[in-house]
C-alpha positions, 0 to 999 in steps of 0.5 A, a space after each residue: 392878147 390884143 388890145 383893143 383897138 389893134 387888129 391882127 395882121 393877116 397875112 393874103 395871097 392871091 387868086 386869079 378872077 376873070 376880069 369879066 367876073 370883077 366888072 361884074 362884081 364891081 357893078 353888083 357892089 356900086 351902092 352897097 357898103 363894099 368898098 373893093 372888089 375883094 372886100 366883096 369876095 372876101 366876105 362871099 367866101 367866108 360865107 360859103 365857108 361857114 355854110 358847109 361848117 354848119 351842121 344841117 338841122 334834120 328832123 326827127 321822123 317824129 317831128 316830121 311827122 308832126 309837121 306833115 300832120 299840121 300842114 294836112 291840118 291846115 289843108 296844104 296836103 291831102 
């Protein structure tokens, strides 16, 4: 177990990114609590990551149905 305070040592590797894409990158975190350029991809990595690990919600064909019959309701659909 690690104690507090210590962190976990992780082992990187490399990935080749058009220099174009980095200039880019370094202009889009400029103001932002970034502070690389890989702490940025980093993170937008994880979170398309754990986007596609995510299962996605799907209604029921009931509660679709309810749905539909509110917005009707409500006018948004005839």
């Amino acid at each position: 177990m690690i104690s507090e305070g210590r962190k976990m040592s992780k082992e990187y590797g490399e990935i080749k990114v058009p220099k174009e894409i980095i200039q880019k990158i370094k202009e889009h975190i400029k103001d932002t609590e970034f502070k690389s350029v890989d702490e940025y991809v980093i993170f937008v990595l994880e979170e398309v990551i754990s986007d596609e690990e995510e299962p996605e919600e799907v209604f029921s064909e009931e509660d679709e149905k309810k749905v539909k019959e509110r917005l009707k309701a409500l006018g948004y659909l005839s």
